[in-house]
C-alpha positions as CSV (number, residue, x, y, z in Angstrom):
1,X,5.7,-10.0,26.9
2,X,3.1,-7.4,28.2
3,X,0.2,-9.9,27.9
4,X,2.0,-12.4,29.8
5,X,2.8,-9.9,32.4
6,X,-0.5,-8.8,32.9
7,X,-1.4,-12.3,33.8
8,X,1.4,-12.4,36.4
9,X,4.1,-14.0,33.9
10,X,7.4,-12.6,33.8
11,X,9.4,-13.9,30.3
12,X,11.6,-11.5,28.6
13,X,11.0,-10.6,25.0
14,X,14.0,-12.7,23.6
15,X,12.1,-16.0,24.8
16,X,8.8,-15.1,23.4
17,X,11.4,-14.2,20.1
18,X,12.4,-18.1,20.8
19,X,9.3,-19.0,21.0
20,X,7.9,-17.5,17.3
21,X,10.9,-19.1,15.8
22,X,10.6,-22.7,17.5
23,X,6.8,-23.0,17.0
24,X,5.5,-19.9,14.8
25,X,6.2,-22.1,11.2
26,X,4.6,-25.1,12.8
27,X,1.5,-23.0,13.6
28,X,1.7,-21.0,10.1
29,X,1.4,-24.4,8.4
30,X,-1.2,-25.8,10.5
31,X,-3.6,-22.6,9.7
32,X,-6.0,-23.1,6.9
33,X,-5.0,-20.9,3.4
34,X,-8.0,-20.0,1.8
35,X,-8.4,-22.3,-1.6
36,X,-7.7,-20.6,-4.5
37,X,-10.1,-20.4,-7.1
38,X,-10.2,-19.7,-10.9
39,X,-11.6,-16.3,-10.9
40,X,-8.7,-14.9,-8.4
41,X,-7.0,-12.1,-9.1
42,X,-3.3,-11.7,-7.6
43,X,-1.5,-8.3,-6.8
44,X,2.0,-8.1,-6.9
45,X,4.2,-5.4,-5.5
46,X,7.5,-5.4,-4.2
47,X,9.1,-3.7,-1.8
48,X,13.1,-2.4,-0.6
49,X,14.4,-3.5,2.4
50,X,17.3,-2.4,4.0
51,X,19.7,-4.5,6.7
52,X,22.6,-3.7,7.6
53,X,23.1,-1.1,4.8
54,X,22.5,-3.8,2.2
55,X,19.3,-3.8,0.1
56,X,17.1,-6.3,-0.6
57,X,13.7,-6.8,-1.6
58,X,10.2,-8.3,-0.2
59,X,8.0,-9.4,-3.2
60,X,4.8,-9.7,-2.3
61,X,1.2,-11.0,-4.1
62,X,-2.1,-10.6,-2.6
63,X,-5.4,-11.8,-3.5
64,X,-8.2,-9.7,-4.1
65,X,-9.6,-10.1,-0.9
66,X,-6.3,-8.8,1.0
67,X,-5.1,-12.3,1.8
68,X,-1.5,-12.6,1.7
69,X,-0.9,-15.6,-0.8
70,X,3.0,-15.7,-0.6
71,X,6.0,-13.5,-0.1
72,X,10.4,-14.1,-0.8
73,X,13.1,-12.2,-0.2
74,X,15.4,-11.7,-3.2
75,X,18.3,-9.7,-3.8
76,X,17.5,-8.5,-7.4
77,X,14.4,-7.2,-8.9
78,X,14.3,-8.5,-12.3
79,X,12.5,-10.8,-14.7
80,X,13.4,-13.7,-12.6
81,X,12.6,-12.6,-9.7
82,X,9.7,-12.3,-10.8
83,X,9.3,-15.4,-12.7
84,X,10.4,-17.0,-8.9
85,X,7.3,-15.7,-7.2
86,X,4.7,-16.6,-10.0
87,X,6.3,-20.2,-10.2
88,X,6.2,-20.2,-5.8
89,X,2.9,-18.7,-6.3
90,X,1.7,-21.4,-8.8
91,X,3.1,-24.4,-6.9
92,X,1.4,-23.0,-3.7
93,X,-2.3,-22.1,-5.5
94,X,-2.2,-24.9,-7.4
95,X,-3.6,-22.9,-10.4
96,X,-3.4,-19.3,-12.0
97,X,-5.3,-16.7,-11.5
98,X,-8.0,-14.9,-13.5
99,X,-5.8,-11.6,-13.9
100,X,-2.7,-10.0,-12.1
101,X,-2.2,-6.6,-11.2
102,X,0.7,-5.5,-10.8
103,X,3.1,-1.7,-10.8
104,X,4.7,-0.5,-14.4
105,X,7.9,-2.6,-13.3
106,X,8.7,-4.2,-16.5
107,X,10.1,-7.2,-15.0
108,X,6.6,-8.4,-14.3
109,X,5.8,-8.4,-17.9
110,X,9.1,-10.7,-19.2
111,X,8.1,-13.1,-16.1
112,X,4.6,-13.4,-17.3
113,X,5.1,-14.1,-20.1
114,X,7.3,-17.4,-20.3
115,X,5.2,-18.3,-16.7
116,X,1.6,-17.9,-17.5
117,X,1.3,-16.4,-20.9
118,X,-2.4,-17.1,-21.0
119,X,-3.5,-15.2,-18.1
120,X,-4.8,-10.9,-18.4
121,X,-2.3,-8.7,-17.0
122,X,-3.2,-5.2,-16.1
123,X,0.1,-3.3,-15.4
124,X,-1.2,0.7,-13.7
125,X,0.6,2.1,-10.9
126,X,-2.8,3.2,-9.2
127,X,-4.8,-0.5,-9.8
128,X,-2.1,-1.9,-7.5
129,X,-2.8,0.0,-4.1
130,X,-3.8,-3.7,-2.3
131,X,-0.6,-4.7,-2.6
132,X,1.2,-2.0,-1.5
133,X,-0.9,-1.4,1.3
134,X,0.0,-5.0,2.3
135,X,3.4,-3.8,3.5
136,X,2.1,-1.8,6.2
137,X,1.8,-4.5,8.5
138,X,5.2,-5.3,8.3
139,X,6.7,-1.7,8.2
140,X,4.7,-1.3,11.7
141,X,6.4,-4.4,12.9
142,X,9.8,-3.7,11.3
143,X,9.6,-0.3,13.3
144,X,8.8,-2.3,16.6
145,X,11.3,-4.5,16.2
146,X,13.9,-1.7,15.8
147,X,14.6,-3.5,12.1
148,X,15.0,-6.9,11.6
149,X,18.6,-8.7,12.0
150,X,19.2,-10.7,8.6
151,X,17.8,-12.1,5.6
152,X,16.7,-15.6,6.8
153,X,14.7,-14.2,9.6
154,X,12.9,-11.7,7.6
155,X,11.9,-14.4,5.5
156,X,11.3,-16.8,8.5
157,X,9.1,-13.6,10.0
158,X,7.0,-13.0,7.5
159,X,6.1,-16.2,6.1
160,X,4.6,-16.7,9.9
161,X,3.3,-13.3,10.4
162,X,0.9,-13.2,7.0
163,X,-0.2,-16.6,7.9
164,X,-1.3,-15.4,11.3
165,X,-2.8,-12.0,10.2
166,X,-4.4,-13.8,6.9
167,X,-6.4,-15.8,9.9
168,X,-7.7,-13.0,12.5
169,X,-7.9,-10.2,9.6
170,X,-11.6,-10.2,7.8
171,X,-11.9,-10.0,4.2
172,X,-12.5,-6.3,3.1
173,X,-16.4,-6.8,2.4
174,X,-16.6,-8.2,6.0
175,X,-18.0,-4.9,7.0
176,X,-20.7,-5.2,9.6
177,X,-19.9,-5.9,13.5
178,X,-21.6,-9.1,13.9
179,X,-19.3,-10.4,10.9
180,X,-16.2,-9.2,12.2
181,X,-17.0,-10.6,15.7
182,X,-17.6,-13.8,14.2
183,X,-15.0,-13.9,11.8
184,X,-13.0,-13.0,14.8
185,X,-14.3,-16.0,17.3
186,X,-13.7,-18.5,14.2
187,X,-9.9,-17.0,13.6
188,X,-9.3,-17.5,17.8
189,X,-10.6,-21.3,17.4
190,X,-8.7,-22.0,14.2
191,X,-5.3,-20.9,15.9
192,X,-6.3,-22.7,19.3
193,X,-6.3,-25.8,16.6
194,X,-3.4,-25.0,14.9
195,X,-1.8,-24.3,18.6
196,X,-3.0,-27.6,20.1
197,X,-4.2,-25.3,22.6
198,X,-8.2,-27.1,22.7
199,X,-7.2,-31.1,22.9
């Protein structure tokens, strides 16, 4: 709403909200996910989230890299699920990872083991800090957004917001400038292509 206005464009915020739901998942898919590869390692974390006085809960897994590779709403937080997100997580990759990472939750355990029993699981509440620091962004935005209204658009929002932020945020070695001004300037023309913004 305030970058339109600065270029003379007057919408309110409810039609730029229209707009994210109408074209946001269409853009989300269109952007590349980075292609998984056999030596990833995936943190999982989860996360309370209240609406409306009723609690529910944001699972989340991350790559090692920060990339957000999948995230679903669920009302409980038990072995499945957990086995949900590794079987989402699975079909998505299109194979496991090297290791996960995950919290002491014990329900990460039960799922791992009828889901990917092969795979090395390292279960320490301090190992797991890039997925919990994956939440931020959307605690920030929650607070913008004054909370978010119900279930289906949390999940609708985020699903669309990781795929965005995967795109324009570097990769945690990207360290120097020139990189992240690159990395930048690549992100910008990979959404103008998702966008259909450059034909």
């Amino acid at each position: 709403e305030a970058m339109l206005a600065e270029r003379g464009i007057v919408v309110s915020y409810e039609t730029v909200r229209r707009w994210t739901m109408k074209f946001g998942p269409d853009f989300a898919r269109r952007l590349k996910r980075k292609a998984a590869r056999r030596d990833d390692v995936w943190h999982l974390d989860e996360v309370v989230i209240d609406i409306g006085g009723e609690k529910r809960w944001l699972w989340r897994a991350v790559d090692q890299d920060g990339s957000v590779l999948d995230e679903i709403v669920q009302k409980k937080r038990d072995r499945n699920a957990a086995a949900r997100l590794l079987k989402r997580l699975l079909k998505k990759q299109g194979l496991g990872p090297k290791r996960i990472v995950t919290d002491k939750l014990g329900s990460y355990s039960a799922a791992k083991k009828d889901v990917m029993p092969a795979t090395e699981h390292r279960s320490h509440k301090g190992l797991n800090n890039r997925a919990e620091n994956s939440h931020l962004p959307i605690r920030k935005r929650e607070k913008l957004m004054q909370g978010f209204r119900s279930w289906r658009s949390l999940q609708r929002f985020v699903s669309i917001f990781s795929a965005i932020r995967n795109c324009f945020v570097p990769a945690r070695q990207t360290s120097s400038a020139l990189s992240r001004h690159l990395h930048r300037l690549r992100a910008f023309a990979a959404f103008q292509a998702a966008a259909g913004l450059n034909a």
